[in-house]
C-alpha positions, 0 to 999 in steps of 0.5 A: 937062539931063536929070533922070536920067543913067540909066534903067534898065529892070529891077530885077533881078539886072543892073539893079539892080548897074548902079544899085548903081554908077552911084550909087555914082559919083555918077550919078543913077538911076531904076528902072522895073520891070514888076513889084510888087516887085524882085528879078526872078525872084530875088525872094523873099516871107516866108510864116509867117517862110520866105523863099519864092523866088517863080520857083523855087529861085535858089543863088548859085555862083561862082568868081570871088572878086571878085563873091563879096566884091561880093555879102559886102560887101552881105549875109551868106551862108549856107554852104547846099549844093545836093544834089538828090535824084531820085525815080523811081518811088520809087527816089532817087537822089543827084544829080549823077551822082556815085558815090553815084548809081552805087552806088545804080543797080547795088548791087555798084558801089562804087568808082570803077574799078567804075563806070567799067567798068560805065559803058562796058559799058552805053554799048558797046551804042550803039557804032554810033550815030556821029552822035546824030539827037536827045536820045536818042540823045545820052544813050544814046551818052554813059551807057548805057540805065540812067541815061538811061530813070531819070534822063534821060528823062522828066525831059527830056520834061517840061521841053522838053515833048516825046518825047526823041526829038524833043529836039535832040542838042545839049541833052546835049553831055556827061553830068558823071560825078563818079567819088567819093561827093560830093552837092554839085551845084555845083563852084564854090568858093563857094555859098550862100544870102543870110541873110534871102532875096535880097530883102534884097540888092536892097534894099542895092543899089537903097537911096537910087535911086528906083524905080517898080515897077508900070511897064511901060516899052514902053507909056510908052517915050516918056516915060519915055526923055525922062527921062535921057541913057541906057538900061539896058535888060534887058527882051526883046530882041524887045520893044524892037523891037517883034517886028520879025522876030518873036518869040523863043522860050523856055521857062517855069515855072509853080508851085504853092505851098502853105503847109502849116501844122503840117508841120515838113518834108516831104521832108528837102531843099531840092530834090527832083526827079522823073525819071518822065513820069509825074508831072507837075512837075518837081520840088518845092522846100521853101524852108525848107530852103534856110536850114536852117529850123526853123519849125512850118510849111513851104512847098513849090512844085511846079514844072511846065514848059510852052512860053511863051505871051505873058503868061508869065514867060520863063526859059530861051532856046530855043537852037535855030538858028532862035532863035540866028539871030532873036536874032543879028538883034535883036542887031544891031540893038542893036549900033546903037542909041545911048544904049541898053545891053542887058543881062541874060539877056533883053536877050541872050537868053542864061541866065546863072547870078547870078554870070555876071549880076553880072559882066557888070553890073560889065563893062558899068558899067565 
């Protein structure tokens, strides 16, 4: 007999659901995790009473009923909206690209028959490039030279750390135009905040499981494993097999948090981001705001995009085909591992936006 029927590696989003209903179901459960806390990149700290996202801005969005009710059963939510604002040079731009955004790119745009019409004048220009070679090309093809040199360009060359015209065409498959004056980012059917941080929610799923953080599994895997009957694993791929084709590429997010006392708000929004060259983050985050703060003092974080280096958080899969043909081999070797299920967006390497997470959990339990 094994004293756990499952150990779970990870106690993130995907860990932690699995946990949440394994134990429900009477089994019994242990959580390692890498990390001090829980949560994963979810987590978030409370700093002079704001509920800091660690690893960057998380908004639930979903349309799926089911895992909207499952994560309400747990916690309550906020009615809080994602409406990015972009700054280039000074100029600000409401974003997604909606008619707002047009308006404010060409002044005599107004309605919806304006912006279409000067959509394609400025799109007309590239007619002839058939086949878009790279980034550049793509978005020229897709929107025109004004969206893509202010909102598009620069922007892109910081997150993926090259000219645009080195970026693979397939990073823009399409550029999402919203022909009325709507700011809200998302076009699922619910969004929001939980009330009191996500922490908060991982400790509703994960109350009553034991869990041990500071744990590194791949260095204690023998051990650990003799522990229960299966794994849960959500840690790289390529780890556990211990790199055994070689490493999986991604990029990651490095930050700069401050706590700016005496400040009751410093840009006006949640998420501001900068489109130039430029300026070297991508973008701010004033965390207040994502739960409508009123507190004397606020926290911002600047976020700078960089290529990951061993030791780095990993957070965005380089799907590129050398990686997309790496990882379908590490896959495969999944595939045939017993007693083992591999999951979350590392474990597939794969990014999943949290509802897609929690759905694939539930799947997977079930």
């Amino acid at each position: 007999m094994k004293e756990y029927d499952y150990l779970i590696v990870g106690a993130g989003l995907f860990g932690a659901v699995f946990a949440h209903e394994a134990t429900r179901r009477g089994k019994r459960c242990l959580v390692v995790e890498r990390r001090g806390h829980i949560g994963g990149n979810c987590y978030t700290e409370r700093v002079r009473d704001i509920n800091v996202h660690k690893y960057g801005a998380h908004i639930f969005h979903t349309s799926n009923r089911k895992v909207w009710e499952y994560v309400n059963g747990l916690v309550e939510f906020n009615n809080f909206v994602n409406s990015p604002v972009a700054n280039y040079k000074g100029e600000l731009y409401n974003l997604p690209f909606n008619m707002n955004t047009f308006h404010q790119l060409w002044p005599d745009v107004v309605t919806p028959a304006q912006a279409r019409v000067r959509i394609e004048e400025q799109k007309a220009e590239y007619a002839h490039i058939v086949q878009p070679a790279n980034l550049e090309e793509q978005a020229l093809v897709l929107g025109g030279r004004d969206i893509y040199e202010k909102l598009i360009k620069g922007y892109s060359e910081k997150q993926w750390g090259m000219p645009a015209t080195s970026i693979p065409a397939f990073v823009i498959r399409r550029l999402p135009f919203r022909f009325t004056y709507d700011n809200n980012y998302f076009n699922d059917r619910w969004q929001g905040i939980p009330i009191g941080g996500y922490t908060l929610l991982f400790e509703k799923l994960l109350a009553g499981i034991e869990v041990r953080l500071n744990v590194d599994f791949l260095k204690e895997r023998e051990a650990l494993s003799a522990l229960a009957g299966k794994i849960v694993y959500t840690g790289p791929i390529d780890a556990w097999f211990d790199y055994r084709f070689g490493n999986l590429d991604y990029r990651t997010v490095s930050f700069d948090t401050r706590l700016l006392e005496g400040v009751a708000d410093y840009q006006g929004n949640a998420v501001f981001n900068y489109t130039e060259r430029e300026v070297p983050w991508t973008r701010i985050i004033e965390h207040k705001h994502f739960e409508f703060g009123t507190q004397p003092d606020t926290v911002i974080s600047k976020e700078y995009s960089k290529e990951w280096e061993p030791g780095d958080e990993p957070y965005y899969p380089v799907n590129d085909a050398r990686n997309e043909a790496l990882a379908a081999r590490y896959k495969e070797l999944a595939a045939a591992e017993e007693g083992v299920l591999f999951g979350g967006r590392l474990a597939e390497y794969k990014y999943y936006d949290m509802d897609k997470v929690i759905e694939q959990a539930l799947k997977h339990f079930d």
